[in-house]
N, C-alpha and C positions, 0 to 999 in steps of 0.2 A: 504493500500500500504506500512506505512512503517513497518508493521509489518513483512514484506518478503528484510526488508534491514538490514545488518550486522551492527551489535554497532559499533561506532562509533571509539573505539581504538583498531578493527580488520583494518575498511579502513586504518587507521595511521600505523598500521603495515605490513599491503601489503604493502605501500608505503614506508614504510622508505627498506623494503628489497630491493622490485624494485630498489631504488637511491641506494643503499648498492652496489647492484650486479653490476649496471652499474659504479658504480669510479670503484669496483676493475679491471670493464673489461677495463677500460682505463689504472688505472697505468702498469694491464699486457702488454698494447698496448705501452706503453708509455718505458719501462723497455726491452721490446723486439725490440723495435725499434729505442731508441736514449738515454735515460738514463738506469744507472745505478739504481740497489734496494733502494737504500741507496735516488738517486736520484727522484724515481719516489714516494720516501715514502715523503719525502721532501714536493712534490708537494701539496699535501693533504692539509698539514697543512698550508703552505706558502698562498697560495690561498682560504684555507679558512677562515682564520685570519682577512679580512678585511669584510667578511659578516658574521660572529658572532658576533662581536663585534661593525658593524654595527646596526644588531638585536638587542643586549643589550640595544645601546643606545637609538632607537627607542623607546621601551619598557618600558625601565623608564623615557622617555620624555610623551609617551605617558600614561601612568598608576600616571605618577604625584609622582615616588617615590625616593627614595635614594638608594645609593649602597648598601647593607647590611653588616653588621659588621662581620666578621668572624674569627673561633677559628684557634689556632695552629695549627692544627692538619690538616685542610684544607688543608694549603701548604706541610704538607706532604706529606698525601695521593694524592694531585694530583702530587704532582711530580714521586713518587712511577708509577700513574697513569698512567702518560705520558711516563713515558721514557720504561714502560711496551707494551705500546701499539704501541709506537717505533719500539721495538724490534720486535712484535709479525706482525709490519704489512714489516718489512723488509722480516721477515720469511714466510709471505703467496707471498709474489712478487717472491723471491729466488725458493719458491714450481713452483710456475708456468712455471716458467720456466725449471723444470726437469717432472712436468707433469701436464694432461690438464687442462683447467678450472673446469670443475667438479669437480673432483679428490680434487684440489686444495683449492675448496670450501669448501668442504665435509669434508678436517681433520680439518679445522677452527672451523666446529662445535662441534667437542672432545671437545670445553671448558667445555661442561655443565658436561658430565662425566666426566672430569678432575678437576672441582670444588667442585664435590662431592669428589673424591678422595683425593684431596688435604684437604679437609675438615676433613676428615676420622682419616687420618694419622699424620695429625701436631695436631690438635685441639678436636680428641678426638669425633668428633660429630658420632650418630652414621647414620648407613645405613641400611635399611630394607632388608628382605629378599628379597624383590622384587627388589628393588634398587641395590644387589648385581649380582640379574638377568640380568638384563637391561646393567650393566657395563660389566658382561663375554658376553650377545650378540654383546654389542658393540665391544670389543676385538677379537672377529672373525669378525666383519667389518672390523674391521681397518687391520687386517692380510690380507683379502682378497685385501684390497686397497695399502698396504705396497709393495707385489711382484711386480715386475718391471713388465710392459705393456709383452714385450716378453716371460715372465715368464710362464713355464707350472705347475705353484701350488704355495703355499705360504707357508710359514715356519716360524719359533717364531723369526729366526734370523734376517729376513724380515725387522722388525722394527727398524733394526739398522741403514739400507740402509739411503743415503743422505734425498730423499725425503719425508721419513714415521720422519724422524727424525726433519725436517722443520718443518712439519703438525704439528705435536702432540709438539713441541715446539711452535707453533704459538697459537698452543690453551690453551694451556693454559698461556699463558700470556696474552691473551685473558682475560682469567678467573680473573686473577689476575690483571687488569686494570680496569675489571668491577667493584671486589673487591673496589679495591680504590678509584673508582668515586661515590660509592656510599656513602664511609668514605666520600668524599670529600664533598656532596651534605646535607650528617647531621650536616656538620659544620659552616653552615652557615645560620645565624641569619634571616630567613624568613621562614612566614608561606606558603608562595605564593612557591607552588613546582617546576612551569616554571620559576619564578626567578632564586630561589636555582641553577636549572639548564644550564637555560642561562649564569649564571658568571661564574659554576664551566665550562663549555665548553668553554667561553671565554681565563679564566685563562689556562686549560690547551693548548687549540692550541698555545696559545701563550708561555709558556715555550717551548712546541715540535717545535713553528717554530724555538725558538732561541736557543736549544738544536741541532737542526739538520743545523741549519749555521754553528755554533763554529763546528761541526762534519764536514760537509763537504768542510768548509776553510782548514783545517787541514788536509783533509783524501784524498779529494777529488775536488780537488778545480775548475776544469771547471768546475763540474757538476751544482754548481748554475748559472753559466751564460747558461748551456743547459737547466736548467728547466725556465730560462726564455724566449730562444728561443722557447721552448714547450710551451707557453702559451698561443697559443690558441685552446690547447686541454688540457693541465692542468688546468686552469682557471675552467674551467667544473670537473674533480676530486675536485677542492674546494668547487665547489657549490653543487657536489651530494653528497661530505661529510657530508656540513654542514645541507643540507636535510634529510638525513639518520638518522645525529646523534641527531636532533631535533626533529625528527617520532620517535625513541626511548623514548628520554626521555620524550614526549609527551604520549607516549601507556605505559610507568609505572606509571606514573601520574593518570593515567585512571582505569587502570588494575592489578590484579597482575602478578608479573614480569614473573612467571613460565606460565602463559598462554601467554604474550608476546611474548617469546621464542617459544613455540610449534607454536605458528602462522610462528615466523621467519624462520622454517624451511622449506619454501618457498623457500625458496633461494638455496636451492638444484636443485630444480626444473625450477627454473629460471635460474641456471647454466648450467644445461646441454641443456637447450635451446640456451644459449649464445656460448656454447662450438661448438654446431651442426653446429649454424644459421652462426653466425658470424667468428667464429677461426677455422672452418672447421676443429678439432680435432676428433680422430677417441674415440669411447668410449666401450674399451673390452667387453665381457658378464662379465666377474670375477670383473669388476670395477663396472660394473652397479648394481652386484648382492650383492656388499660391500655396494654400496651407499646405497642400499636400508635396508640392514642389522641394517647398524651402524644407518639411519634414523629412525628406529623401537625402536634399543636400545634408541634413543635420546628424542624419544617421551612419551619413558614407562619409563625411568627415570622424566622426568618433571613432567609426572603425578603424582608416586608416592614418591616424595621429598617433 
């Protein structure tokens, strides 16, 4: 019998998508309905701040251990970390709301071809043939996905438009958060890789909660007393956060990360079930025909990286 059941950090990885896809279907809920981007990014982190760091302390009460010491370098990369992933998750809420959840979803995933690229050009690494494949398939995804829903065809200028310009800025800062969590996770003094992880996600929520208070006392200032009126549908963005981001670091712990990923691209799929079911968003043939494009490109890049 269990020879016909999936490893173990496949389940972890349907699951962390599943909690993935459902907070971002709340902050869109949340962003479209009574907060602010800026507001509904907030949420995430505020609310999940006291069940991380909950988890930790469990953890090391339970396992009988000490906090681990950790290098310089830590607090930069996470702060690098945090305020990237800030940015990037401002950027997917702002997307959703110029188009649907799929869509929305779909240019999220450009990080992995955007980390290749970014890798290519600043640092010299190089890119296979096939890899360069994978990135021009994906680049007519993403064209197909760029043209505005009314649009009858798409064009290079396409990408310039408000929403291809969200996307593809969200992901790769994306890219460059993961980047940093993972600095942040070798700089610290444990052999235990769920430790390593648990503090570096402690530590970073809590810079991003107290990163986005100073921001939105300043910028924005009812908006925290409305993400506190939202809380009892934000409370739930914290807790599918903090479930998501512990099915991650759980299934690279397990796994390597590049098969991770190809599993995560579920969450395509799981979007446009949530776009149909729930946001009754209508989903083009030219959109569906991107999605699946750029999800080819995304898959034949992981492979062969």
């Amino acid at each position: 019998m269990s020879a016909f059941l999936p490893d173990l950090w496949i389940i972890i990885s349907l699951t962390a998508a599943v909690f993935q896809t459902v907070r971002f279907m709340l902050q869109k809920h949340l962003a479209t309905a009574t907060l602010t981007a800026a507001g509904a990014t907030f949420s995430r982190f505020f609310y999940a701040l006291p069940f991380v760091t909950l988890l930790l302390l469990v953890y090391l009460v339970g396992r009988d251990v000490a906090l681990p010491a950790v290098g310089t370098s830590f607090w930069g990369f996470g702060l690098l970390g945090a305020c990237a992933q800030i940015t990037a998750t401002v950027c997917t809420v702002l997307l959703f709301k110029q188009r649907n959840f799929a869509v929305g979803m779909t240019f999220t995933k450009t990080e992995v071809i955007q980390t290749v690229l970014v890798g290519w050009l600043l640092l010299g690494e190089g890119v296979s043939p096939l890899g360069f494949m994978a990135i021009s398939i994906g680049i007519v995804g993403l064209l197909l996905l760029s043209a505005a829903p009314a649009g009858t065809g798409f064009r290079l200028r396409d990408l310039g438009n408000k929403a291809s310009a969200l996307g593809i800025a969200s992901g790769i800062l994306f890219a460059f958060s993961g980047v940093s969590y993972r600095g942040a996770t070798l700089a610290v003094a444990a052999e235990d890789p769920f430790l390593r992880a648990g503090l570096t996600l402690t530590v970073v929520v809590a810079m991003q909660t107290v990163i986005m208070l100073v921001w939105l006392r300043w910028r924005e200032p009812g908006q925290i007393a409305a993400v506190w009126k939202a809380r009892r549908v934000a409370v739930w963005i914290g807790l599918t956060s903090m479930a998501g981001s512990l099915g991650w670091f759980t299934a690279f712990a397990l796994q390597n990360a590049a098969y991770v990923k190809a599993v995560g691209q579920v969450e395509i799929i799981f979007s446009i079930v949530a776009t149909v079911l729930f946001f009754r968003e209508r989903i083009t043939a030219r959109e569906a025909l991107g999605m699946a494009i750029l999800s080819v490109s995304i898959l034949l890049l992981i492979l062969v990286i």
